[in-house]
C-alpha positions in Angstrom: 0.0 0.0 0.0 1.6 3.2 -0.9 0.2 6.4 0.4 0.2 10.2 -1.1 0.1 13.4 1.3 -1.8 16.6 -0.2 0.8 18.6 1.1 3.7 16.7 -1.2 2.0 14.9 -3.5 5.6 13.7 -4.8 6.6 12.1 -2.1 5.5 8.3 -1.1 5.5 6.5 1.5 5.1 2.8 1.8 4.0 0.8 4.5 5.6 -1.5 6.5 3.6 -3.7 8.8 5.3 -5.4 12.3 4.2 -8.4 14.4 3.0 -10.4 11.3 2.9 -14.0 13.0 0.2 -16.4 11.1 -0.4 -16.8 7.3 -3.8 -15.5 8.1 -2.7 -12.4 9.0 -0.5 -12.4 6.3 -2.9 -12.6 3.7 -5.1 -10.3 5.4 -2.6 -7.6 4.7 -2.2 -9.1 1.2 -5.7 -8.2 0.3 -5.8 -4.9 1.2 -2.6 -4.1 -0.6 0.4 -4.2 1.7 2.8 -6.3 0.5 5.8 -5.5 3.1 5.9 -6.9 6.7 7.8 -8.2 9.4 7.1 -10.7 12.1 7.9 -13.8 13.6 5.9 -15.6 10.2 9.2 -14.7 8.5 11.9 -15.2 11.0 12.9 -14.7 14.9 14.6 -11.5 15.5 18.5 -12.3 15.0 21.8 -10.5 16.4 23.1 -8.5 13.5 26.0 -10.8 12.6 23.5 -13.9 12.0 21.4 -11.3 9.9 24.3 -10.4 8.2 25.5 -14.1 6.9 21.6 -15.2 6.1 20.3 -12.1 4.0 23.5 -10.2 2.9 26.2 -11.5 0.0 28.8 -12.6 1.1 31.0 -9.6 -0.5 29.1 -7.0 1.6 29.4 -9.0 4.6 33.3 -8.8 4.8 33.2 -4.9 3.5 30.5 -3.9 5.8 30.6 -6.0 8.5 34.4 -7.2 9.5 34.2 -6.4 12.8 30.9 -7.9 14.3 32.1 -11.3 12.6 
């Protein structure tokens, strides 16, 4: 679901739901057009290094990251 204000009709905003934890929920959201969440459905939350190695490539990971592997 993206959003327009009056006042800046140039700029948009998406949203970003939290807490999504059952695939009902999930495609409750889906229907009514947000398509971006969070929530234990998808993963548990995860110190930063563990994020790092399962979502990043590899090549940021040791440019970005050196110090909290």
């Amino acid at each position: 679901m993206y959003l327009r204000s009056r006042r800046c009709p140039v700029a948009v905003l998406a949203v970003v739901t939290e807490c999504v934890e059952s695939e009902e929920q999930r495609d409750w959201l889906l229907v009514r057009g947000v398509h971006i969440g969070q929530g234990y459905l998808y993963s548990e939350a995860l110190p930063l290094a563990q994020f790092a190695q399962r979502y990043l490539p590899q090549s940021w990971i040791s440019l970005s990251f050196p110090y909290f592997l």
